[in-house]
C-alpha positions in Angstrom: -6.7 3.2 9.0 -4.1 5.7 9.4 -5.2 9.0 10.8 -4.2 10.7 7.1 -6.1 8.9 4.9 -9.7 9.5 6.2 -11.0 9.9 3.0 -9.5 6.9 1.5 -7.1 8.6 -1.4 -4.4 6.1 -1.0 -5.1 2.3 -0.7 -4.5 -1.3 -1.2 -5.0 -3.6 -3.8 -4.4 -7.2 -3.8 -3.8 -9.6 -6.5 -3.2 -13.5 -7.1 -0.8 -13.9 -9.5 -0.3 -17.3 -10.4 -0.6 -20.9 -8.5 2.8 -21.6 -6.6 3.2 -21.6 -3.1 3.1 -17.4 -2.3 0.6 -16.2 -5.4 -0.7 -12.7 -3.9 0.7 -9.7 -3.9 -0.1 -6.4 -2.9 0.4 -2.5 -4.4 -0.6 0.9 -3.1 -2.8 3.2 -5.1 -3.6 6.7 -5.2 -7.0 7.7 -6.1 -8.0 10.5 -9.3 -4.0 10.8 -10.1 -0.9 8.8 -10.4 1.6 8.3 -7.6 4.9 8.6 -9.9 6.0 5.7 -8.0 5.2 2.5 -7.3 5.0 0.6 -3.7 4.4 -3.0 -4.4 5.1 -6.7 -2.6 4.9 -9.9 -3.7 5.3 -13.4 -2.6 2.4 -14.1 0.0 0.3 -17.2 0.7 -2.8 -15.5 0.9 -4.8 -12.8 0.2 -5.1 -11.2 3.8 -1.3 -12.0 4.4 -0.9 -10.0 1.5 -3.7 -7.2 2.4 -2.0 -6.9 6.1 1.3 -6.7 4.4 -0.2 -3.8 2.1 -2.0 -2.0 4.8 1.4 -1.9 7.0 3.2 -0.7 3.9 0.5 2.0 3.4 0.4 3.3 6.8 4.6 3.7 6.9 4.5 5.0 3.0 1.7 7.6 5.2 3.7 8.7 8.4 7.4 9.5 5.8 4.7 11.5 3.4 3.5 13.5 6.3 6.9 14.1 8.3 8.6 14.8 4.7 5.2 17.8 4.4 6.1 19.0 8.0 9.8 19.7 7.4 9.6 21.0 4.1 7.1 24.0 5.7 
């Protein structure tokens, strides 16, 4: 878990959408408000390909968000 989200407000969900080959797909959530954007992927063969992906998405989306706070101090 990265080291900024100790009390969980942003996190993963992942979905199967359909039967092909690459059904699951992943988007980041923010807890009690909207994001205004969304940070999705899609095309994985199962969930915890999907739920890695997510969690590696989350973490990056984590580190810009807290170097974008520090330089706008």
């Amino acid at each position: 878990m990265h080291p900024d989200n100790r009390n969980r407000t942003y996190f993963v969900v992942v979905m199967r959408r359909g039967d092909g080959d690459s059904p699951f797909c992943w988007k980041i959530q923010r807890r009690r408000e909207a994001m205004g954007v969304k940070i999705s992927g899609t095309g994985y063969r199962s969930y915890r390909a999907a739920y890695d992906a997510g969690n590696e998405a989350l973490d990056k989306f984590l580190d810009d968000l807290s170097r974008e706070n520090r330089t706008s101090c």
